[in-house]
C-alpha positions as CSV (number, residue, x, y, z in Angstrom):
1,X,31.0,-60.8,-62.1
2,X,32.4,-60.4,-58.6
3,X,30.6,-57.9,-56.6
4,X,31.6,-54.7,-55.5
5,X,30.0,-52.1,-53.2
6,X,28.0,-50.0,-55.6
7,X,29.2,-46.5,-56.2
8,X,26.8,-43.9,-54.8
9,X,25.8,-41.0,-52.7
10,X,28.2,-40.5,-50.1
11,X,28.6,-37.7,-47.4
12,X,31.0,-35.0,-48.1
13,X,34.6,-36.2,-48.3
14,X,36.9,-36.1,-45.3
15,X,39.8,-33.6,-45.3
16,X,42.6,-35.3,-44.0
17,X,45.5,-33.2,-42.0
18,X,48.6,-35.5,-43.5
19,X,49.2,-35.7,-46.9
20,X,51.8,-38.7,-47.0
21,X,53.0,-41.9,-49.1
22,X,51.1,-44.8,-48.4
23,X,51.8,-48.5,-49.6
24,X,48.7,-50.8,-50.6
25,X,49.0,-54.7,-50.5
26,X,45.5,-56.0,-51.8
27,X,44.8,-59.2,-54.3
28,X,42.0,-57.5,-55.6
29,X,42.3,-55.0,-58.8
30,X,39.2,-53.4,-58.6
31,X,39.4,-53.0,-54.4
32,X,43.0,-51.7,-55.1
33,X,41.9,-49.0,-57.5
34,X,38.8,-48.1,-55.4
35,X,41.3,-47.4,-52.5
36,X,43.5,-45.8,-54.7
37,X,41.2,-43.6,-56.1
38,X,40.1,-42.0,-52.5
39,X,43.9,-41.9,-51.3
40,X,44.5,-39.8,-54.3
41,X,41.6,-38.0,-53.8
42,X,42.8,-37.2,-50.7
43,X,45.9,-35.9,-51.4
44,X,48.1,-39.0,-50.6
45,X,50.4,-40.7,-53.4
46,X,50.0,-44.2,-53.2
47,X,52.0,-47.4,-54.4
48,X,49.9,-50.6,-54.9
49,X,51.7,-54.4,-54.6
50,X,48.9,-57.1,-55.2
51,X,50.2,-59.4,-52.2
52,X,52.6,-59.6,-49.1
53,X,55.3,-60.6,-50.9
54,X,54.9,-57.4,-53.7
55,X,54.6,-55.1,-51.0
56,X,57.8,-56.2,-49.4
57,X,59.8,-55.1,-52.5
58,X,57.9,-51.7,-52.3
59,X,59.4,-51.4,-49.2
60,X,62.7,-51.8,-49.9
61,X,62.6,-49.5,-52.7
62,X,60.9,-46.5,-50.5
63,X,60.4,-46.1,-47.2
64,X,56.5,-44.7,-46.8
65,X,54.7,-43.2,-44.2
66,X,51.9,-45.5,-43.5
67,X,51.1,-48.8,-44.8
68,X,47.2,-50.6,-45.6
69,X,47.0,-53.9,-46.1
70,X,44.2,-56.6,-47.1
71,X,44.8,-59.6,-45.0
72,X,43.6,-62.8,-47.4
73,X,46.1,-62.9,-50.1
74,X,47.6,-65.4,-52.3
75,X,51.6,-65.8,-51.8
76,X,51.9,-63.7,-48.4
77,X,49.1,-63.0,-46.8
78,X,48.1,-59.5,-44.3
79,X,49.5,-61.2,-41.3
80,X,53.1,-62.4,-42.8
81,X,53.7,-59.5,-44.0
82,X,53.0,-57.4,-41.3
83,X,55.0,-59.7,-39.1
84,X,57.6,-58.9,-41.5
85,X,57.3,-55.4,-41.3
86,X,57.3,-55.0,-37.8
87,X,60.1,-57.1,-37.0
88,X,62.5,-54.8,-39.4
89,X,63.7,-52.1,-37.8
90,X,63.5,-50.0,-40.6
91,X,60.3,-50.4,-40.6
92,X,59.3,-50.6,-37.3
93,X,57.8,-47.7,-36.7
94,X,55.7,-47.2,-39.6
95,X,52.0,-47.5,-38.9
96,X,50.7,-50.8,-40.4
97,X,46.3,-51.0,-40.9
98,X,44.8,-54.3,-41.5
99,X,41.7,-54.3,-43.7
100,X,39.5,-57.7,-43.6
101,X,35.7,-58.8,-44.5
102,X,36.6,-60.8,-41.3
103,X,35.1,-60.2,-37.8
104,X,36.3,-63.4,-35.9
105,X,37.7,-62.3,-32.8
106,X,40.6,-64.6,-33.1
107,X,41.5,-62.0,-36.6
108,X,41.5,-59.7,-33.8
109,X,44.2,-61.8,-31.7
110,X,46.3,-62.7,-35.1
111,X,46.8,-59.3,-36.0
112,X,47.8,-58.1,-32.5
113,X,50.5,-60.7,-32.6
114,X,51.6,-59.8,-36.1
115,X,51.9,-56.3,-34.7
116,X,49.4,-54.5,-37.0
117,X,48.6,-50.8,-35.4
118,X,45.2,-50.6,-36.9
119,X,41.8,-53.1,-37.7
120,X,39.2,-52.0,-40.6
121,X,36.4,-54.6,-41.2
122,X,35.4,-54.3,-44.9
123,X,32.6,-52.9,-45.7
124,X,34.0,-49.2,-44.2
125,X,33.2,-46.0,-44.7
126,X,36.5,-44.3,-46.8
127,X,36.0,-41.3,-44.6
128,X,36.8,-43.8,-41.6
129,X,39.6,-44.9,-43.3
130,X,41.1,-41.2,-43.5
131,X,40.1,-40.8,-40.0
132,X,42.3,-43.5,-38.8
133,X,45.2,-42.9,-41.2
134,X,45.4,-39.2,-39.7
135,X,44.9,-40.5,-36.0
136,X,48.0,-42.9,-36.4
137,X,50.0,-40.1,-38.1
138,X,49.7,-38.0,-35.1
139,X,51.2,-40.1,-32.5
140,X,54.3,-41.3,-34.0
141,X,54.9,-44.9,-33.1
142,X,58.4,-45.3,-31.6
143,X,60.9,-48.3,-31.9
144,X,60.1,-50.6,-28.9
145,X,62.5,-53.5,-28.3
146,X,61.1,-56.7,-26.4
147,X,61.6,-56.6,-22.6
148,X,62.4,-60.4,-21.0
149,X,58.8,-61.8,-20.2
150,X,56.9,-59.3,-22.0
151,X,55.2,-61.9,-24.2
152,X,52.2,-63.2,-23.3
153,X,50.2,-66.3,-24.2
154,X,46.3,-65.8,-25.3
155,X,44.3,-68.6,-25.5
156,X,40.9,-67.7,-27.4
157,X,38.7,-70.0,-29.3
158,X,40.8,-73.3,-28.5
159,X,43.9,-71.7,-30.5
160,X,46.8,-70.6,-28.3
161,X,48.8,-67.3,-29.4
162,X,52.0,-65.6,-28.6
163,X,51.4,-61.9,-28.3
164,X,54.7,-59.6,-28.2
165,X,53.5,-55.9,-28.4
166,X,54.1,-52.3,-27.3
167,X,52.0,-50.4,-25.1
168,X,51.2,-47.8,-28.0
169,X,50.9,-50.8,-30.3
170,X,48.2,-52.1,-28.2
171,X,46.8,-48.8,-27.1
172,X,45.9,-48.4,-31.0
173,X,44.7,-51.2,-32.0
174,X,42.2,-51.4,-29.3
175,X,41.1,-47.4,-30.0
176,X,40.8,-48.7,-33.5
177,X,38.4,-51.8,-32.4
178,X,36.4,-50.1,-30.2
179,X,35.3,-47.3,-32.6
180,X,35.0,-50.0,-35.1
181,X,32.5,-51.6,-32.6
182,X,30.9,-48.2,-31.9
183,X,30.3,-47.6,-35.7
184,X,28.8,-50.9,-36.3
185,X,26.6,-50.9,-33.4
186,X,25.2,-47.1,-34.5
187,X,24.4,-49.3,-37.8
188,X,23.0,-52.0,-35.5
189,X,21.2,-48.9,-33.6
190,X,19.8,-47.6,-36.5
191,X,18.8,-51.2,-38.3
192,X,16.8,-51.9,-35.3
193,X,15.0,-49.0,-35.6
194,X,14.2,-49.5,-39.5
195,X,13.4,-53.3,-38.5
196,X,10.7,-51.7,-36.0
197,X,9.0,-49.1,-38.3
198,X,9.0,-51.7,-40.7
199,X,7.5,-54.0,-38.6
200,X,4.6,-52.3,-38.1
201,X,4.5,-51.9,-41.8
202,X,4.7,-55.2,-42.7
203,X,1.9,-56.0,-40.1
204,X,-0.6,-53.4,-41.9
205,X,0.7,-54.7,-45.3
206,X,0.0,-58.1,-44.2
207,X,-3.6,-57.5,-44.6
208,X,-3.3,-56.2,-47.7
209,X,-1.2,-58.8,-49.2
210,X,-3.5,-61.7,-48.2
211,X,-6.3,-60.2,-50.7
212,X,-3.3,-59.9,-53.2
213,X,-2.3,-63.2,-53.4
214,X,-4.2,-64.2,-56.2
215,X,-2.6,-61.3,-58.2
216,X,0.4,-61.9,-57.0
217,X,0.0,-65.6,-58.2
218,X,-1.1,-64.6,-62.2
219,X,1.7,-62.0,-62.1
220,X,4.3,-64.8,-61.3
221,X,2.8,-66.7,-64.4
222,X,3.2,-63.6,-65.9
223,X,6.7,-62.9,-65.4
224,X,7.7,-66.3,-66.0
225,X,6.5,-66.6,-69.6
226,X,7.9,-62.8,-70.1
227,X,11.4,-64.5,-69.0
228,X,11.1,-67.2,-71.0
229,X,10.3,-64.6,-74.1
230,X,13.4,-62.3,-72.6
231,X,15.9,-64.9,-72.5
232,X,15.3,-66.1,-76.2
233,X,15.3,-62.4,-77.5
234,X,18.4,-62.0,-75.5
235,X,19.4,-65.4,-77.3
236,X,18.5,-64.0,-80.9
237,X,20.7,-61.2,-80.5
238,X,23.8,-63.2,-80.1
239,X,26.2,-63.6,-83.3
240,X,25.2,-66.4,-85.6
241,X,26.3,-69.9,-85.0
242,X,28.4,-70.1,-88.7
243,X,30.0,-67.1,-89.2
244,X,31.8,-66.2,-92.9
245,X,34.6,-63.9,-91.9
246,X,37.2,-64.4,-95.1
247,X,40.8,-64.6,-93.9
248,X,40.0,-65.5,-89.9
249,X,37.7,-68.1,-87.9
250,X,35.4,-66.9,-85.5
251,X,34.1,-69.0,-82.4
252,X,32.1,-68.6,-79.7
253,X,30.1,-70.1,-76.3
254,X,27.6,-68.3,-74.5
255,X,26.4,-70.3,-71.1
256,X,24.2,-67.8,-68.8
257,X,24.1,-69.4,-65.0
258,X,20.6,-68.3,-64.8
259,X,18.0,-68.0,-67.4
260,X,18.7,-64.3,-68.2
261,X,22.6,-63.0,-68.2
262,X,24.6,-60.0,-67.8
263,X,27.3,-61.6,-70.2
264,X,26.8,-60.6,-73.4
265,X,29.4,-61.4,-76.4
266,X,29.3,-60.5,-79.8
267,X,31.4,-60.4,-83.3
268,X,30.6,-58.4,-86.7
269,X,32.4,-56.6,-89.7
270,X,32.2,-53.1,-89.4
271,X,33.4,-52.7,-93.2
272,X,34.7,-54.3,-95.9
273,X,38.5,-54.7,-93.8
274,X,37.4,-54.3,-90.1
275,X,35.7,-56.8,-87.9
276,X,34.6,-55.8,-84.8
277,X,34.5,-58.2,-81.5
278,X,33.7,-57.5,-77.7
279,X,32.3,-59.4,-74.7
280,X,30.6,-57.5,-71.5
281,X,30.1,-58.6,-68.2
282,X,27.4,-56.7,-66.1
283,X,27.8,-56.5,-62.2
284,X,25.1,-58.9,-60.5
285,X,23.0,-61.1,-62.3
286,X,19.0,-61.1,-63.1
287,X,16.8,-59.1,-65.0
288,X,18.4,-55.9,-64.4
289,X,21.8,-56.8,-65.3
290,X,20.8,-58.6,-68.5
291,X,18.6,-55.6,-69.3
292,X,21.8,-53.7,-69.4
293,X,23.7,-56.0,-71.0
294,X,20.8,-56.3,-74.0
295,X,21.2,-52.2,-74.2
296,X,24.6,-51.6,-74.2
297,X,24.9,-54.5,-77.1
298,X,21.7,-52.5,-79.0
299,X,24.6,-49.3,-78.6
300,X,27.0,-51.7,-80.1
301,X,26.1,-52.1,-83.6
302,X,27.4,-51.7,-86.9
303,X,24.9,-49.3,-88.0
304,X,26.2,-46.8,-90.0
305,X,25.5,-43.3,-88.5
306,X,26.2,-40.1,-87.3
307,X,24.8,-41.7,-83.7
308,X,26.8,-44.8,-84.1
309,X,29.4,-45.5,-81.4
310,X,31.2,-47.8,-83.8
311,X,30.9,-46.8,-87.5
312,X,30.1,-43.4,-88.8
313,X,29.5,-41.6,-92.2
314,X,32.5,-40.3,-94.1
315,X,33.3,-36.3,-94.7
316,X,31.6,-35.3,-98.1
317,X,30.4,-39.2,-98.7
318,X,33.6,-41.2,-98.1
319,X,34.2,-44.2,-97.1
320,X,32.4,-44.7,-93.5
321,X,35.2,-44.0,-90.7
322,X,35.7,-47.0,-88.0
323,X,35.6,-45.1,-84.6
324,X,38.5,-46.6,-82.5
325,X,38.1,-48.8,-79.8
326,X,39.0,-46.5,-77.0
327,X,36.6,-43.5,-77.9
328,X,34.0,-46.6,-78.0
329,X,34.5,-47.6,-74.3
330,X,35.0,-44.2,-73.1
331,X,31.9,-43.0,-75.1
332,X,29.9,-46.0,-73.1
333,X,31.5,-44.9,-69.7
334,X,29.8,-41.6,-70.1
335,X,26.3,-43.0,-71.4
336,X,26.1,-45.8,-68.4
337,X,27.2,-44.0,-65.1
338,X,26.3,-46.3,-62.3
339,X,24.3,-44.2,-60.5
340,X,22.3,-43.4,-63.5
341,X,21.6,-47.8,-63.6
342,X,20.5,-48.6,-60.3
343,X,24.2,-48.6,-59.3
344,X,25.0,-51.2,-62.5
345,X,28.1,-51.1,-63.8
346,X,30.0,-53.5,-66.1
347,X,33.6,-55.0,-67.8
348,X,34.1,-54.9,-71.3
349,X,37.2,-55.5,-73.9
350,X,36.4,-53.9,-77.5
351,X,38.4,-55.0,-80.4
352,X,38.9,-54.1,-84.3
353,X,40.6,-56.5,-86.5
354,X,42.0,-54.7,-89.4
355,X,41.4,-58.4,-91.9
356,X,43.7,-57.6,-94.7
357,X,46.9,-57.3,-92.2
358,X,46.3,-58.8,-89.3
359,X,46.2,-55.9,-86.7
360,X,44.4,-55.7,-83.6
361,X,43.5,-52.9,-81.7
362,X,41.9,-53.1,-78.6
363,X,40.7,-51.6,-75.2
364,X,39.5,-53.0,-71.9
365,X,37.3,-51.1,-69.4
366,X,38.2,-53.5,-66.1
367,X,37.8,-56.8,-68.3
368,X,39.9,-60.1,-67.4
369,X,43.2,-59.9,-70.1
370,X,43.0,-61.1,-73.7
371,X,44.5,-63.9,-74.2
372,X,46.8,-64.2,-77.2
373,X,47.9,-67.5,-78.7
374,X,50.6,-67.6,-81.6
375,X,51.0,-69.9,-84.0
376,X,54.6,-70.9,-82.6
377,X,55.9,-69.5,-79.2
378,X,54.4,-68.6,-75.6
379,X,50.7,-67.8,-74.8
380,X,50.3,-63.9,-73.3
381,X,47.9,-62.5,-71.4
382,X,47.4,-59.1,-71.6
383,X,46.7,-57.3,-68.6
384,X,45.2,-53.4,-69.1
385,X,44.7,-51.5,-65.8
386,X,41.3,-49.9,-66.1
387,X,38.2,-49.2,-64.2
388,X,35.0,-50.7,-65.6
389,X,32.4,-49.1,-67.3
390,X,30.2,-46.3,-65.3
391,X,32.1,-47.1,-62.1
392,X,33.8,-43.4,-62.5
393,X,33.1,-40.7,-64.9
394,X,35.3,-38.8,-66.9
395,X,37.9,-41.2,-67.3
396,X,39.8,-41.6,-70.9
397,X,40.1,-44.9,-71.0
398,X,43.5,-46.3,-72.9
399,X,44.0,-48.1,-76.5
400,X,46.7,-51.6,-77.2
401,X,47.4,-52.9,-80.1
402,X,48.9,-56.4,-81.0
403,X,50.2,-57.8,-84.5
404,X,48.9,-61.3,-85.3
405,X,50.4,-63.3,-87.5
406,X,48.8,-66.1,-89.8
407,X,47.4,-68.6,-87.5
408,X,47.6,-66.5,-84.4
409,X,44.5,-67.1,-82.0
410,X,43.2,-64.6,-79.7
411,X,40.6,-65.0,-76.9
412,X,37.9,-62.4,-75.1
413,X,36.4,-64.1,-72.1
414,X,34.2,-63.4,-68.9
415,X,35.5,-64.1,-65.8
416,X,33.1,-66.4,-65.2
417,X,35.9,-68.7,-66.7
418,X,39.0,-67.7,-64.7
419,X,36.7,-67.3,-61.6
420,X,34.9,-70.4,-61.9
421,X,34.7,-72.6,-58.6
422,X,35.2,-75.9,-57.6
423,X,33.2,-77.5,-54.7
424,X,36.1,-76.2,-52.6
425,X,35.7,-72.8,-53.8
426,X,38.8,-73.1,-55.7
427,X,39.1,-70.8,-58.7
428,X,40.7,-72.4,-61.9
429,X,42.1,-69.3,-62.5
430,X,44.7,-68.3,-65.4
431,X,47.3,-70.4,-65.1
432,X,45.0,-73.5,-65.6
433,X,42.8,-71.8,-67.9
434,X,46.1,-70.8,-70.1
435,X,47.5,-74.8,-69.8
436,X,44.4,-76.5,-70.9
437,X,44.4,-73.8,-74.3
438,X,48.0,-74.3,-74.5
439,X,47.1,-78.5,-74.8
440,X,45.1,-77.6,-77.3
441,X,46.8,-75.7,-79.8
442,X,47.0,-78.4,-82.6
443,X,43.2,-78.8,-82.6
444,X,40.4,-75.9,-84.6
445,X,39.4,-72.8,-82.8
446,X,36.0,-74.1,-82.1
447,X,37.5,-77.6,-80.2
448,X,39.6,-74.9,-78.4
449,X,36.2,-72.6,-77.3
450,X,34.4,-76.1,-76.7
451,X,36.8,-77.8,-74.8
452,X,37.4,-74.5,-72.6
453,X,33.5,-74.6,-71.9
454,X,33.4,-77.7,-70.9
455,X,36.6,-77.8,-68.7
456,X,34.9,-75.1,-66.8
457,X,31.3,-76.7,-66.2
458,X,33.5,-79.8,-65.1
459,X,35.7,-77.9,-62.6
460,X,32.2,-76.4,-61.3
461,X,30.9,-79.6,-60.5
462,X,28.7,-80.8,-58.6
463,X,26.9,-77.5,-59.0
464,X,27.3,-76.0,-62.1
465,X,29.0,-72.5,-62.8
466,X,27.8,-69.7,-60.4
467,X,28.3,-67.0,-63.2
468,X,28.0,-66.4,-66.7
469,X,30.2,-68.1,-69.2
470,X,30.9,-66.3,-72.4
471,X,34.1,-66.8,-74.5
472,X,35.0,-65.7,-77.8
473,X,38.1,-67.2,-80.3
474,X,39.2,-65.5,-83.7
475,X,41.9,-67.2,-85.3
476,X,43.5,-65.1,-88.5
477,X,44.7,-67.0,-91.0
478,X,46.6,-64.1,-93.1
């Protein structure tokens, strides 16, 4: 899994003095909902459009107050569509913030001749955010028409730019750069001073370690057989290469990038009708997110109990009751809060396959979308707005369901397949991900799983896949 900054401790949340609507254009879902969240939070509404192009139809539909946008996007990116909005006059006026992992000072230039008001680097403190927001609100930007010769040609970095903006334009975007570069060197302030304490640290510890070396040495020996022994318990625990499900076929690959994995994928009947199914996805990668992933698969069993998230005892010694997929996931968000798991968190989609009729229900905390593949007729993907698991507490997370029909396919999957790079960095994303499984409909569920593998570990060439690969195929045959 892509990484996000972890959820933690955070100093007490900024009060802002507008309460206004505020339009989001950013690619990614879990950034978006992050942002969301602390708008809301705030006491803002907010409308979110996952590119340029998206956020251009939000503005037609409703003027807002203020505008945030991400500036690498697929379809229209930050600058286009702040060149857009700042050339309508409708829309001229409304303050526009750029938000970019980017520090180049020619980003800088680009977005002063695209006419944004405002410059966040990513990381950024959401109180800073507010801050800004509030500081735009309260000096209205007012409709400036281009005087003759007011444009001006920058050179920086080899690259000429034509720069065509308003004093207060200006005015704001340089505030909002210089106490960008006032907060970062505070950081850089305050690094130093860790880097010297530590210094002298490290020059005391230096001593030390040189008559630990040999212990250092067995314990490496150590830990390397104990991963070895990890990674085929975490092996063991997966489902069982041949599995006897009567009216569906179950398939499955499970490819970890490293030797231990956060993925972690498995399928099981929960009675005599239901099958249950789910694949996880643990932020980061190593020992601590595989640890996780090995415990919240031990939570997921089929072990009838009082305890048990997914099967429990009847009333008055009934038939055991199958707890629904929803109460499942939002049972596991409040069991694995991220600050409770070294700031861990994780995806996961949860299914129940009721065998004798063919329905599926189904819930997805942040997962990539199910993919559903009928008999006859067009693949779907569907797409459930969630946050993953632990990233917020006390959230009720949502149930679908979906009606196969004998021969219907479905897919779970990481997003180490959608996500998977080329040695461009290229995604393969959905679209080709959906084609190659749509080439393959004539041929078994376990050439489909197979061939989906291997298409990825080809597009990841030379290198192999940087992530996890797990993906799970059920096809019900009624």
């Amino acid at each position: 899994m892509s990484e996000t900054p972890s959820p933690g401790s955070a100093p007490s949340p900024y009060r802002p003095r507008h309460r206004v609507d505020v339009v989001i254009a950013e690619d990614s879902r879990i950034q978006a909902k992050m942002l969301e969240k602390r708008l809301v939070d705030a006491g803002h509404t907010v409308r979110w459009a996952i590119n340029g192009a998206k956020a251009v139809d939000l503005l037609k539909e409703k003027r807002p107050d203020i505008i945030i946008s991400d500036i690498e996007m697929p379809e229209m990116n930050g600058y286009d569509f702040c060149k857009i909005a700042k050339t309508d006059p409708s829309w001229q006026t409304i303050p526009l913030i750029l938000l970019s992992s980017l520090s180049d000072p020619v980003d800088i230039i680009r977005g002063l001749e695209a006419g944004a008001d405002n410059y966040v680097t990513k990381p950024y403190d959401p109180n800073y955010l507010l801050g800004r927001m509030d500081s735009l609100l309260d000096t209205p930007l007012e409709a400036e028409s281009p005087s003759p010769g007011s444009e001006m040609e920058v050179t920086i970095a080899g690259q000429k730019f034509k720069v065509q903006a308003g004093r207060q334009q200006v005015l704001n975007l340089l505030v909002s750069i210089f106490e960008n570069a006032v907060t970062k060197n505070k950081e850089l302030i305050v690094t130093n001073q860790s880097l010297s304490v530590a210094k002298d640290s490290l020059q005391k510890a230096y001593l030390e370690l040189t008559t630990f070396n040999e212990q250092i040495e067995r314990s490496n020996k150590r830990m390397t057989r104990d991963l070895h022994a990890a990674a085929k318990v975490q092996q063991s625990l997966l489902p069982a290469k041949a599995i006897d499900v009567p009216s569906a076929t179950v398939a499955w690959k499970y490819v970890p990038c490293n030797e231990l994995a956060g993925d972690f994928l498995n399928v099981f009947p929960l009675d005599d009708e239901h099958l249950g199914m789910f694949v996880v996805d643990v932020s980061g990668h190593g020992v601590p997110s595989s640890l996780l992933a090995v415990t919240v698969g031990a939570f997921l069993t089929n072990r009838v109990s009082d305890s048990s998230l997914l099967v429990r005892p009847g009333k008055d010694g009934g038939p055991a009751v199958v707890v629904s997929p929803a109460e499942v996931v939002t049972q596991l968000n409040n069991l694995f809060q991220a600050d409770n798991q070294v700031g861990l968190y994780f995806t996961i989609i949860y299914g129940v396959l009721h065998v004798p009729t063919g329905m599926l229900r189904f819930t997805s905390g942040g997962h990539p979308p199910l993919l559903h593949v009928p008999k006859e007729g067009p693949l779907k993907l569907f797409e459930v707005e969630s946050f993953p698991v632990g990233f917020v507490p006390d959230v009720e997370f949502t149930e679908e369901s979906l009606q196969l029909q004998p021969g219907d396919r479905i897919y779970f999957y990481s997003d180490g397949v959608p996500e998977a790079m080329d040695e461009k960095l290229d995604q393969m994303g959905n679209e080709r991900m959906t084609a190659l499984v749509e080439s393959l409909r004539g041929e078994p569920v376990e050439t489909n799983v197979t061939k989906l593998l291997e298409s990825v570990q080809a597009w990841c060439q030379p290198k192999g896949p940087l992530d996890d690969v797990s993906i799970l195929g059920v096809e019900w045959k009624g």
